[in-house]
N, C-alpha and C positions, 0 to 999 in steps of 0.2 A: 538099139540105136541110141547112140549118146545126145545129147542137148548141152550146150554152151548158157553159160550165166550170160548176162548181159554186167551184171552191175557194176558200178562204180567203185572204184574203192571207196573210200570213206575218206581218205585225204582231199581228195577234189571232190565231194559231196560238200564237203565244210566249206570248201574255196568258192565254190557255186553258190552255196546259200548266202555265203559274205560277202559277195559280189553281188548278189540279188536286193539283198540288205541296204547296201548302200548306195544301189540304184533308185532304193524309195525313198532313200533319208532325202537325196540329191533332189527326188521331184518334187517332193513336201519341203523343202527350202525354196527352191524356186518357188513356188507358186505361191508363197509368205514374201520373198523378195518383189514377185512382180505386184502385190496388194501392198505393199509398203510402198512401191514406187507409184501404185493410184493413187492413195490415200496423199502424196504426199504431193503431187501432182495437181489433187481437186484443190487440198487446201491453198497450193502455193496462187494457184486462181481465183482463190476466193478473196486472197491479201491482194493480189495486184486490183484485182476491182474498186475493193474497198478502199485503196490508196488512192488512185486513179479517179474513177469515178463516180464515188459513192461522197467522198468527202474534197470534189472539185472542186463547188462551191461554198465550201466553209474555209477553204483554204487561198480563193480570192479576194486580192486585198483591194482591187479596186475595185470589184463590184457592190458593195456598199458606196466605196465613194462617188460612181458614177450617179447612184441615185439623190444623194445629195448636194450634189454640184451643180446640177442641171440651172443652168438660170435662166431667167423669167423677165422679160422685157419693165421696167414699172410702165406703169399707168398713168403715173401723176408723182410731184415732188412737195414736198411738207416744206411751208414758212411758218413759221412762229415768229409772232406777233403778241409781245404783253403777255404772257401766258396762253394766248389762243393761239393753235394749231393748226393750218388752213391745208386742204387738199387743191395743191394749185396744176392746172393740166398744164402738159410739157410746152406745149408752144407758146406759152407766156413767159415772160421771162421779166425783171430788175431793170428800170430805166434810168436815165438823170444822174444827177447826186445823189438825191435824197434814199435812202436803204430799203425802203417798201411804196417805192410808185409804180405799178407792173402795167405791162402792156403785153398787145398778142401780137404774134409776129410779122401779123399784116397792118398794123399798129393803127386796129378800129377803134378800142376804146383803151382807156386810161383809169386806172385807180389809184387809190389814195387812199391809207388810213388814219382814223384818228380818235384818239381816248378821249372818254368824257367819265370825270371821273364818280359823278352816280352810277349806282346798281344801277339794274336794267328796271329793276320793278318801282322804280323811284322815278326814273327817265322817262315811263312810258303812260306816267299821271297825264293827268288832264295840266296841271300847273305846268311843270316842266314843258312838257308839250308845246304847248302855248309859246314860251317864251325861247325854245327850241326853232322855231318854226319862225316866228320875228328875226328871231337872230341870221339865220341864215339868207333870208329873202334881202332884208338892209345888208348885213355884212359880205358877203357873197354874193350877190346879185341870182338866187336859189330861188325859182317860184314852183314851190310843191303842187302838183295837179289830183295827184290821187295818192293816199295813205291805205294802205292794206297790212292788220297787226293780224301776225298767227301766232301760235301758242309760244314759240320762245323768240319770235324774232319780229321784226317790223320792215314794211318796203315802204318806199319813199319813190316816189316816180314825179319827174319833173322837168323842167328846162333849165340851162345855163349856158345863158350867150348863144341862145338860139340852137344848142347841143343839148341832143338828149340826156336826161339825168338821172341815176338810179341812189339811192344810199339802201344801205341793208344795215338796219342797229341790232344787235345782238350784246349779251353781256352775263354777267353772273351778280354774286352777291356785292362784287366790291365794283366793279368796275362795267361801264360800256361801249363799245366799239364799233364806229361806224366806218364803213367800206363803203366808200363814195367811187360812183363808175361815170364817167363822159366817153359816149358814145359817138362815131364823126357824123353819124347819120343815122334816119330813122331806122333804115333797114339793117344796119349794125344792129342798133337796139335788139329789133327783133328777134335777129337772127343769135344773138349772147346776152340778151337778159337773164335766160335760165340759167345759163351757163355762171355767168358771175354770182344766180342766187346759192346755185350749187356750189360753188368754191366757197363764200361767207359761211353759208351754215353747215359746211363740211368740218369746221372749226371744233376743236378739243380743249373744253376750259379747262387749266391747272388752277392747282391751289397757291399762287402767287400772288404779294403783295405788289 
């Protein structure tokens, strides 16, 4: 009994293996193309982030400026006066002619100032004093009721024309300055005495002649 070979020739054994061949080459590219296309994929992810928003805020140009803009109601308005610098509250305000007679806007009391041209440590002798205190009671019709000296400044508390009366002397080496207040009534007084002591000695001496 005969048997039949099976095999191939050898021509199409070669063409099988070479086709087999470049079935692997084909899947070992792909699978290098589709890792190229991750890789290139995560990174492309990692830039939009980083563009986007990792670097939002260095790249806003008004957020800096929002923070620096923000304003702030003031408090109070600066008069200088002579070298001295006063913290005057808003509802007072420049009366008259004269360029520093101030009044508050319910217009209870009235000030006025004025230089004397002694230091304050000179002003505030027993002589000076003295002749400070005459002066004003004759030339003024001023009758001082109570003196109270604190460490850089002095109160004067008194009547004038039957109006309550306040002065605050304050001053430096060259010069001193008194902030005279007439109040319309006692309870003015009371109710802005501190107030106007507050505005006097809120005062910033310069080095001014």
């Amino acid at each position: 009994m005969s048997s039949k070979k099976n095999n191939k020739p050898k021509n199409i054994i070669k063409r099988d293996e070479k086709i087999s061949s470049v079935i692997e080459v084909k899947e070992k590219d792909n699978k290098i193309v589709y890792i190229l296309i991750l890789i290139i994929a995560i990174l492309l992810s990692l830039l939009i982030y980083y563009i986007f928003f990792n670097n939002s805020n260095k790249n806003c140009d008004n957020c800096e400026k929002s923070t620096i803009e923000i304003e702030v109601d003031p408090k109070y308005q600066l008069v200088n006066y002579v070298g001295f610098t006063f913290k005057m509250p808003l509802e007072w305000d420049f009366v008259g002619d004269e360029s520093y007679n101030i009044s508050n806007k319910d217009e209870k009391l009235f000030i006025s100032f004025e230089t004397i041209s002694n230091d304050y440590n000179t002003f505030i002798s027993d002589e000076i004093q003295k002749s400070f205190l005459e002066s004003i009671q004759t030339s003024d019709n001023i009758k001082i009721e109570q003196i109270k000296k604190q460490d850089n400044y002095s109160l004067y508390e008194g009547i004038y024309n039957n109006y309550n009366y306040l002065i605050v002397a304050l001053g430096n080496e060259k010069k001193t300055v008194l902030i005279k207040t007439q109040f319309v009534d006692k309870l003015a007084f009371d109710e802005l005495k501190n107030s106007v002591i507050d505005f006097a000695i809120s005062s910033i001496t310069k080095d001014e002649g």
